[in-house]
MIZANU-245639 format. One line per 10 residues: their letters; for each residue x, y, z of N, C-alpha, C, O, CB. Coordinates in nm, 3 decimals, always signed. Glycine has a CB too. Example, Ala and Ser with C-alpha at 12.3 -4.5 7.8 and 13.67 -1.06 7.14 Angstrom:
BEGIN
AS> +1.319:-0.569:+0.780:+1.230:-0.450:+0.780:+1.320:-0.330:+0.780:+1.424:-0.332:+0.846:+1.131:-0.447:+0.905 | +1.285:-0.225:+0.708:+1.367:-0.106:+0.714:+1.290:+0.003:+0.787:+1.341:+0.114:+0.804:+1.408:-0.060:+0.572
//
This chain:
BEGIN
XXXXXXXXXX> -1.246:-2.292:-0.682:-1.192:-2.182:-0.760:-1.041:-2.180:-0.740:-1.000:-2.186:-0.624:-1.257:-2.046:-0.718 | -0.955:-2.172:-0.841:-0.797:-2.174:-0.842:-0.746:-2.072:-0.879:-0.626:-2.073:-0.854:-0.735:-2.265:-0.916 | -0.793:-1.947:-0.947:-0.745:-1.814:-0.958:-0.864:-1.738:-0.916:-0.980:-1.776:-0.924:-0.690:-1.776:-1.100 | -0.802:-1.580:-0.853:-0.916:-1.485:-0.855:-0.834:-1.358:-0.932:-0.713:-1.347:-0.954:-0.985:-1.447:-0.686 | -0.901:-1.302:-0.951:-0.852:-1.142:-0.994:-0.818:-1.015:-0.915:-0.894:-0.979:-0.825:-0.949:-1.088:-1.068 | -0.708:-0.949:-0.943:-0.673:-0.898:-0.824:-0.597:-0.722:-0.931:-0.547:-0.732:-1.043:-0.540:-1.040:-0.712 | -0.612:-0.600:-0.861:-0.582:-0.485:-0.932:-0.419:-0.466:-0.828:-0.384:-0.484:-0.711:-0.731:-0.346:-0.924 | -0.367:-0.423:-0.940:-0.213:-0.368:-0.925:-0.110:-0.241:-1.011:-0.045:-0.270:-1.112:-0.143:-0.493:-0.950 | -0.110:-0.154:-0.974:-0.083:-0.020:-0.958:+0.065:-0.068:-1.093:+0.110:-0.165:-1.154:-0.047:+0.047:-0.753 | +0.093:+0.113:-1.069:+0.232:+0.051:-1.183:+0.398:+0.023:-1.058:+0.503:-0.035:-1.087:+0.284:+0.243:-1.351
XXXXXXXXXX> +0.363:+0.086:-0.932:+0.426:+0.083:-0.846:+0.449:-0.066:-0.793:+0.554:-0.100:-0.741:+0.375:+0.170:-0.771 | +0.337:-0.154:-0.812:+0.329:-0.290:-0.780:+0.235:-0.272:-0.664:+0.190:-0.382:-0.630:+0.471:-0.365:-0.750 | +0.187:-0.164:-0.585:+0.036:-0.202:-0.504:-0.067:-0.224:-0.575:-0.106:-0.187:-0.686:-0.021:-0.101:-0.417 | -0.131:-0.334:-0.444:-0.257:-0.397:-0.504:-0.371:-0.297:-0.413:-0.351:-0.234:-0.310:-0.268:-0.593:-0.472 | -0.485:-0.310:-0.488:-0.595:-0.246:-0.449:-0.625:-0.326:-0.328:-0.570:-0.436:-0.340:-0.705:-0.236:-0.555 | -0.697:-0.315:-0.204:-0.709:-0.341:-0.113:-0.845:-0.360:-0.060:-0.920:-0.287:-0.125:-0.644:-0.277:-0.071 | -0.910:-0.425:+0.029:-1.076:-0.423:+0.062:-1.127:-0.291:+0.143:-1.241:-0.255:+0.173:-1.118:-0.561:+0.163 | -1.036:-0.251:+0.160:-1.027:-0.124:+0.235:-0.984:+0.015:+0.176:-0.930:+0.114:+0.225:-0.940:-0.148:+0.334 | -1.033:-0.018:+0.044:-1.027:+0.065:-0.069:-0.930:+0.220:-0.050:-0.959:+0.339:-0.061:-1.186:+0.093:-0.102 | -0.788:+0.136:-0.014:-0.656:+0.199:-0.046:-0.576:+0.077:-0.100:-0.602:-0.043:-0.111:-0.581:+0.274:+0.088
XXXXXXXXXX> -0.436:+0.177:-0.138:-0.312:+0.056:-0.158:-0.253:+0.009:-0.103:-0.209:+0.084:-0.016:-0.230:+0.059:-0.207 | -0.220:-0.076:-0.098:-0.132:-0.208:-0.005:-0.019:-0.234:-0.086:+0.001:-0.205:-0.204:-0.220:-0.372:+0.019 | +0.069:-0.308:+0.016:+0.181:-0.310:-0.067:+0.214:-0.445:-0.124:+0.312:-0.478:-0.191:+0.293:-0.259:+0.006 | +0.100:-0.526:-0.080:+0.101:-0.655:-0.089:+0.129:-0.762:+0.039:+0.069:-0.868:+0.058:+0.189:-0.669:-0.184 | +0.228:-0.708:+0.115:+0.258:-0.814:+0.254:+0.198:-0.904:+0.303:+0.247:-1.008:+0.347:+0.267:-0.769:+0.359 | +0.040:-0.860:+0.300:-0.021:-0.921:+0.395:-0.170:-0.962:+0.297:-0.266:-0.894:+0.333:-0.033:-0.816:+0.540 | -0.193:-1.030:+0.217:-0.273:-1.072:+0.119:-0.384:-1.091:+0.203:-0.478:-1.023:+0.162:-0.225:-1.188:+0.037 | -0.408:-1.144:+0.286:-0.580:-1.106:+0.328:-0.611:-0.959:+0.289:-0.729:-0.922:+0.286:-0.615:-1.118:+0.513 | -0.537:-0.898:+0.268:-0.611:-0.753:+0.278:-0.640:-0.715:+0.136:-0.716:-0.622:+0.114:-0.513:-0.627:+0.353 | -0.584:-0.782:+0.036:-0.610:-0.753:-0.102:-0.763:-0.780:-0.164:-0.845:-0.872:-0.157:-0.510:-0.836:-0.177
XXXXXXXXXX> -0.755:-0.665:-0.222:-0.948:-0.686:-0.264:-0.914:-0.831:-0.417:-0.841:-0.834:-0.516:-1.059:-0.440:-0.371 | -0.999:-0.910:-0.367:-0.976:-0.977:-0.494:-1.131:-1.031:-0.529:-1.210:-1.076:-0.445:-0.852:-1.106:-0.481 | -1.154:-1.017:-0.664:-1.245:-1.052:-0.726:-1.304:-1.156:-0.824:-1.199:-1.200:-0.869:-1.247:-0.985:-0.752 | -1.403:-1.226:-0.888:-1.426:-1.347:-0.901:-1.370:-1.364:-1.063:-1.308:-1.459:-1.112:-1.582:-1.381:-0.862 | -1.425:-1.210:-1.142:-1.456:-1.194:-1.274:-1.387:-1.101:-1.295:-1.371:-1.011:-1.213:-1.581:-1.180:-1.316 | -1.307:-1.104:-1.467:-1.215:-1.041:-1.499:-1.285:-0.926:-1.505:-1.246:-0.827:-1.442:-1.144:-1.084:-1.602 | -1.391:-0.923:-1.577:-1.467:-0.775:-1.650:-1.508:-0.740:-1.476:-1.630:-0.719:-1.475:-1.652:-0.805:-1.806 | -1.474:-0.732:-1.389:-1.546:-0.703:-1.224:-1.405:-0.631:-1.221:-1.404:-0.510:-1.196:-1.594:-0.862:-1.077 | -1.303:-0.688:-1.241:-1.161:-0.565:-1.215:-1.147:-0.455:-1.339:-1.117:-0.336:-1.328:-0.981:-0.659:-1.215 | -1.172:-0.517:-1.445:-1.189:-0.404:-1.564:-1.289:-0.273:-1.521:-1.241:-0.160:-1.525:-1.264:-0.485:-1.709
XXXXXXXXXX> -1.411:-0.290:-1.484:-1.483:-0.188:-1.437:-1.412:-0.111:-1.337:-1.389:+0.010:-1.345:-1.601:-0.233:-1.389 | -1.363:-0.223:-1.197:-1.324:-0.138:-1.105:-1.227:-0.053:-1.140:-1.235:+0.066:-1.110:-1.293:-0.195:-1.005 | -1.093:-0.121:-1.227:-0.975:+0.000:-1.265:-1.001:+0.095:-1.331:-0.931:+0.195:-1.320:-0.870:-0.033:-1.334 | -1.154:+0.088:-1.455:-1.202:+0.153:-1.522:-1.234:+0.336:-1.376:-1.203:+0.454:-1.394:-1.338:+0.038:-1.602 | -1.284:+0.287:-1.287:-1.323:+0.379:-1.219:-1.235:+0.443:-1.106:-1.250:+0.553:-1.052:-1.427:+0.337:-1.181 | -1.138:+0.343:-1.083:-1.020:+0.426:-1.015:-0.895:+0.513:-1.078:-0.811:+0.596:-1.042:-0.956:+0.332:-0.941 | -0.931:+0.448:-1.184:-0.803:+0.545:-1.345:-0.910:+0.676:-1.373:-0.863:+0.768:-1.440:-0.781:+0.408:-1.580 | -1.038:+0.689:-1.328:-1.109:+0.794:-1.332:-1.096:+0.896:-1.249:-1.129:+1.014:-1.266:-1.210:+0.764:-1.330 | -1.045:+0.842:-1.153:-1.033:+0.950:-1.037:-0.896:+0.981:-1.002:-0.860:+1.061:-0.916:-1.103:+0.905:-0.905 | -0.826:+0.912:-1.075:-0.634:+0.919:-1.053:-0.620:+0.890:-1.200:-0.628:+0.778:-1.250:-0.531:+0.772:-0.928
XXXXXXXXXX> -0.597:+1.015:-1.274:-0.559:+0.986:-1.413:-0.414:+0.939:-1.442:-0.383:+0.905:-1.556:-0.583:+1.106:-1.492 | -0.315:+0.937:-1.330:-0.205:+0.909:-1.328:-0.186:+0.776:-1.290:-0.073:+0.736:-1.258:-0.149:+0.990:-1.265 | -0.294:+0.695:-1.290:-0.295:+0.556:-1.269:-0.243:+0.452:-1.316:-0.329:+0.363:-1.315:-0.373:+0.528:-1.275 | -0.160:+0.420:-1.352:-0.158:+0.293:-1.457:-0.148:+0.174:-1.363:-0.074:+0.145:-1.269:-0.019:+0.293:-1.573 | -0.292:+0.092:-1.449:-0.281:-0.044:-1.345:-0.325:-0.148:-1.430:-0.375:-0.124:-1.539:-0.380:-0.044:-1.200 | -0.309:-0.265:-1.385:-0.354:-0.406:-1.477:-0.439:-0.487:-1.327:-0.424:-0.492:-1.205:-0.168:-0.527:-1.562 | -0.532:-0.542:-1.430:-0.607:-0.676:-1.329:-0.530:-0.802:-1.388:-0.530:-0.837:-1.506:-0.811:-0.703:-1.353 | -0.459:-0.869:-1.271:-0.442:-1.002:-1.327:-0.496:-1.118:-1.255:-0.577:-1.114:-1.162:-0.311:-1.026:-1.345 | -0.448:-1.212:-1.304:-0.490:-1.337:-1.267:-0.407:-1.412:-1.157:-0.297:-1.445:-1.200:-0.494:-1.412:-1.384 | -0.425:-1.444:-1.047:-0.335:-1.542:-0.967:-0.408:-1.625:-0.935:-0.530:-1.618:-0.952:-0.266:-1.502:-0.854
XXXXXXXXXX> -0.347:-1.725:-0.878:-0.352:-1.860:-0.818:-0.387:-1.774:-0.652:-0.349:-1.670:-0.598:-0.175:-1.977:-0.843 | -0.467:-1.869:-0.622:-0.527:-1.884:-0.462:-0.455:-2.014:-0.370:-0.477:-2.132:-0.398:-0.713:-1.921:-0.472 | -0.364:-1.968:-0.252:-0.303:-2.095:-0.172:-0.469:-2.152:-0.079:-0.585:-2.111:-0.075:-0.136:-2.026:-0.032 | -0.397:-2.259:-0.022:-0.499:-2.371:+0.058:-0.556:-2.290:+0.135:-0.621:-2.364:+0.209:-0.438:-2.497:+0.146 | -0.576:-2.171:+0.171:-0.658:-2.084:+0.227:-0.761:-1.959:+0.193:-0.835:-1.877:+0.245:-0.590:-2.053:+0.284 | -0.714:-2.003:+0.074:-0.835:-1.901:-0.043:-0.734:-1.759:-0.094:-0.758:-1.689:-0.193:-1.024:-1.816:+0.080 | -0.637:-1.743:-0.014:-0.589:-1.591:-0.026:-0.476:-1.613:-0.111:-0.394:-1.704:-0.095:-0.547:-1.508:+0.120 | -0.475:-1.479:-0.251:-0.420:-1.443:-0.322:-0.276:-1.473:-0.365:-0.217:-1.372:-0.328:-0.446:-1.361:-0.300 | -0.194:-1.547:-0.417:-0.057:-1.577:-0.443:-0.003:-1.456:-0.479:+0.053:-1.463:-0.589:-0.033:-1.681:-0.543 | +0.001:-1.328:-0.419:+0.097:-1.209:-0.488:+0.236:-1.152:-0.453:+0.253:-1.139:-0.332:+0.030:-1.097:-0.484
XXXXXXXXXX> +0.332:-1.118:-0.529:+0.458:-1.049:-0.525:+0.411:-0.949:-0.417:+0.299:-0.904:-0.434:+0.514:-0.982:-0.673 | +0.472:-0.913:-0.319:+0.481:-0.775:-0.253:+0.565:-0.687:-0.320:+0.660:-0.718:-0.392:+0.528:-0.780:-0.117 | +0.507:-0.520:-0.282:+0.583:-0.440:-0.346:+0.718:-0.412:-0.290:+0.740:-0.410:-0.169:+0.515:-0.334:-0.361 | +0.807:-0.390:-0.378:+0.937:-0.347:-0.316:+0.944:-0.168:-0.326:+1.048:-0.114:-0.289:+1.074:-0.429:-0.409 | +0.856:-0.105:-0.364:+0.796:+0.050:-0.368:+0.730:+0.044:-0.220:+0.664:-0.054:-0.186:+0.665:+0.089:-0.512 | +0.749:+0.148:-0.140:+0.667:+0.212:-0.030:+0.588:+0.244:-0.041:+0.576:+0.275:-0.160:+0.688:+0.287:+0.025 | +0.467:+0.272:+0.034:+0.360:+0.336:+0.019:+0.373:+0.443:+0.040:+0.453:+0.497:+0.116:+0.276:+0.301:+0.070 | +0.254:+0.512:-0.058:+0.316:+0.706:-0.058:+0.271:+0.748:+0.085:+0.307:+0.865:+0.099:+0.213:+0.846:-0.201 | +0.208:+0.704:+0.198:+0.163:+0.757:+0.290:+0.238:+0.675:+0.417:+0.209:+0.700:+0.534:+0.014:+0.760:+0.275 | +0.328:+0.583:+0.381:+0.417:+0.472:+0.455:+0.542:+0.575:+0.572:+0.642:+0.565:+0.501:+0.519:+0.359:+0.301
XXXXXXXXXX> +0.570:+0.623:+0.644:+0.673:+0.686:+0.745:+0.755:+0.638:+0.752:+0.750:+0.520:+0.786:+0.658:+0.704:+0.856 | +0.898:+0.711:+0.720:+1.019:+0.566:+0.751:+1.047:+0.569:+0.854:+1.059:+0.670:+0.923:+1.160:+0.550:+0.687 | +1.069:+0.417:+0.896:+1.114:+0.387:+1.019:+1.262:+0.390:+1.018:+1.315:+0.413:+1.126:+1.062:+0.261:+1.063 | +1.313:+0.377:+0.949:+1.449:+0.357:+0.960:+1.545:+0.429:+1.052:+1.664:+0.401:+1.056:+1.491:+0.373:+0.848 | +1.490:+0.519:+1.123:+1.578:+0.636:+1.228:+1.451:+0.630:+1.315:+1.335:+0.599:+1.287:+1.633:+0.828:+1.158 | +1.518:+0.674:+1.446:+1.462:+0.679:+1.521:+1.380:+0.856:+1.533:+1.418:+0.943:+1.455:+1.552:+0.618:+1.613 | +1.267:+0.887:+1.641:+1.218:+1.055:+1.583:+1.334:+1.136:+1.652:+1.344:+1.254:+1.619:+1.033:+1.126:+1.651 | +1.429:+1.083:+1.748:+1.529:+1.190:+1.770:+1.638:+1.226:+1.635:+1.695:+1.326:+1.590:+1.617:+1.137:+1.903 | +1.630:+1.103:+1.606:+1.756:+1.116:+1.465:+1.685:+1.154:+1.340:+1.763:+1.201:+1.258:+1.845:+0.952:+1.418 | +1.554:+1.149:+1.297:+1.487:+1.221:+1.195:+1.491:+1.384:+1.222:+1.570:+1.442:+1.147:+1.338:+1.166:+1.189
XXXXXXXXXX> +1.440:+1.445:+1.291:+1.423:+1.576:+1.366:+1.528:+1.617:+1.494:+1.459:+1.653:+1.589:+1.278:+1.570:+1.425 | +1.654:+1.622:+1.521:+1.736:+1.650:+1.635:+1.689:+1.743:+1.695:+1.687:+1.720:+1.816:+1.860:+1.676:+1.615 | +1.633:+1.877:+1.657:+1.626:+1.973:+1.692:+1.496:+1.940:+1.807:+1.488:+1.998:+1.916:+1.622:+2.067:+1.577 | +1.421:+1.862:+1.770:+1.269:+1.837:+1.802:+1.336:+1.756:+1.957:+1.263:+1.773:+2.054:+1.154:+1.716:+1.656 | +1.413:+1.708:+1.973:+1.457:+1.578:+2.087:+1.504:+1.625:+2.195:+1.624:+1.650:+2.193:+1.570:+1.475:+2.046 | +1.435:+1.651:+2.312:+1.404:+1.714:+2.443:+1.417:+1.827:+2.426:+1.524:+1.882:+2.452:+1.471:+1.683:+2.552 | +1.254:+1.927:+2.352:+1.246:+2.076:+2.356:+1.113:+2.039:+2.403:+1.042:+1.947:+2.361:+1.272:+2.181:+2.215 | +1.089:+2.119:+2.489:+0.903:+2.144:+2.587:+0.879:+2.278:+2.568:+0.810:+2.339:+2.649:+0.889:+2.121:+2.795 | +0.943:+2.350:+2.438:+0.911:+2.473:+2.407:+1.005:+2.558:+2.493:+1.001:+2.678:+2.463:+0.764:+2.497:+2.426 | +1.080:+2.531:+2.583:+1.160:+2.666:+2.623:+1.322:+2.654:+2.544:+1.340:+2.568:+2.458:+1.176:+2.676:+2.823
XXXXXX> +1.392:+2.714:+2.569:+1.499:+2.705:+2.488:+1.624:+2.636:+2.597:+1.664:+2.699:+2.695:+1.531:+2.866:+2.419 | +1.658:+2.547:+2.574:+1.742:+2.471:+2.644:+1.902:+2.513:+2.664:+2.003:+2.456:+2.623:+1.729:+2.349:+2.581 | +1.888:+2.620:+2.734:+2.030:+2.707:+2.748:+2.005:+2.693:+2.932:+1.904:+2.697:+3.003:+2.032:+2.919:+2.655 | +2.156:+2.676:+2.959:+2.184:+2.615:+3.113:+2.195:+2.783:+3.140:+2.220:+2.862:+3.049:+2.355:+2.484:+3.155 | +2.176:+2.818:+3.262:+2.269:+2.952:+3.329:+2.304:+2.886:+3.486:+2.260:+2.793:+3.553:+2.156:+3.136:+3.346 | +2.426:+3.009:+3.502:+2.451:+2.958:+3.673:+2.474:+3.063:+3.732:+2.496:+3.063:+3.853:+2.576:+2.857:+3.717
//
């Protein structure tokens, strides 16, 4: 087999075996399927439950290991945390409080 079928969001996530979105990175994790009309049903039923869905099944090529040739998304995942700061520099206020109020006296 040289292509399988694979579902992708309008964001560019692919549906996943673990029936969330992925962002693509890591293609073992992408649900991919044998038969076109097998992703037509499935998007048929996830555009049912997220009417704000827009997605296409396409076609890719499979590398020497069976798994999926896909673009990763350059969109985050809506449930993704940025790392980009550290939690003292996201929240300052939050960065050494144990609940009392951090006022010195002498």
């Amino acid at each position: 087999m040289s292509e399988v079928f694979v579902i992708r969001n309008q964001l560019g996530h692919y549906w996943g075996k673990s029936r969330s979105w992925l962002d693509g990175r890591d293609a073992r994790l992408v649900a991919r399927l044998k038969h076109h009309d097998e992703g037509v049903n499935l998007l048929f039923e996830l555009s049912s439950k997220d009417v704000a869905l827009r997605g296409e099944v396409l076609a890719v090529d499979v590398d020497a290991r069976g798994e999926p040739v896909i673009e990763p998304s350059s969109h985050p995942l809506p449930d993704a945390a940025p790392d980009l700061l550290t939690d003292g520099e996201q929240n300052p206020s939050a960065a050494g409080q144990n609940g009392a109020a951090s006022t010195t006296t002498r």
